[in-house]
N, C-alpha and C positions, 0 to 999 in steps of 0.2 A: 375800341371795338375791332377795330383792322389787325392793330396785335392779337388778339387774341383770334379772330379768324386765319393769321398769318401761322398760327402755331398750331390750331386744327390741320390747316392744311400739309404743317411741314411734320406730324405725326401721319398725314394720312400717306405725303409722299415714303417718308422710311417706311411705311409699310407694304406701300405697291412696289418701291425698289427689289425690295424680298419677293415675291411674287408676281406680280405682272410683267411678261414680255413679250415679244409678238414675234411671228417664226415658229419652226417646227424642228425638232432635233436639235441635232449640235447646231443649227444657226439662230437659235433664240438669242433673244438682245431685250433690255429694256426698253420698254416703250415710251421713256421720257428722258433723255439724254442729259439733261439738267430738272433740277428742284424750277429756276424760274421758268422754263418751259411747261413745268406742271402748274405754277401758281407766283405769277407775275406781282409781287406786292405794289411795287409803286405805280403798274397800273391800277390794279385795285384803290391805291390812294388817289388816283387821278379823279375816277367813276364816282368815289367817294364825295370829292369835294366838288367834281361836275354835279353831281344831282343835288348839295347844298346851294351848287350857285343858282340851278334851274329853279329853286324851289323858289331863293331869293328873289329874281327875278319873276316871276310869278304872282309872286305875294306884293312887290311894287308894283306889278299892272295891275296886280286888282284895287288896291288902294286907290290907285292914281284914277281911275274908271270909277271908283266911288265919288274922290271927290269932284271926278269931271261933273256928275248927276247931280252933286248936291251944289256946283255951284251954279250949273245951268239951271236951277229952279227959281 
């Protein structure tokens, strides 16, 4: 899924290359010096497998909170 969001965004950067710059006149410049500056992949992988580990983590304390209940009955 990250590849393929990775390639969305490196279609979207060749296209803002062509087009988007900030400045007026002959000082127009791109507004994104580099493709990582527009769209960071391996932070994206980071975010990724951070919200997999949050999730994990989540899902053992609710577990673990189950079974505290049912063993304190």
């Amino acid at each position: 899924m990250a590849d393929e969001e990775r390639l969305l965004h490196l279609q979207s950067w060749t296209n803002q290359t062509v087009q988007a710059t900030v400045g007026k006149g002959k000082k127009q410049k791109p507004k994104f010096k580099s493709f990582k500056e527009f769209y960071d992949h391996e932070k994206r992988l980071r975010e990724i497998d951070d919200s997999k580990d949050n999730t994990q983590k989540k899902r053992k304390q609710r577990l673990a909170e189950i079974a505290r209940r049912l063993n304190s009955e």
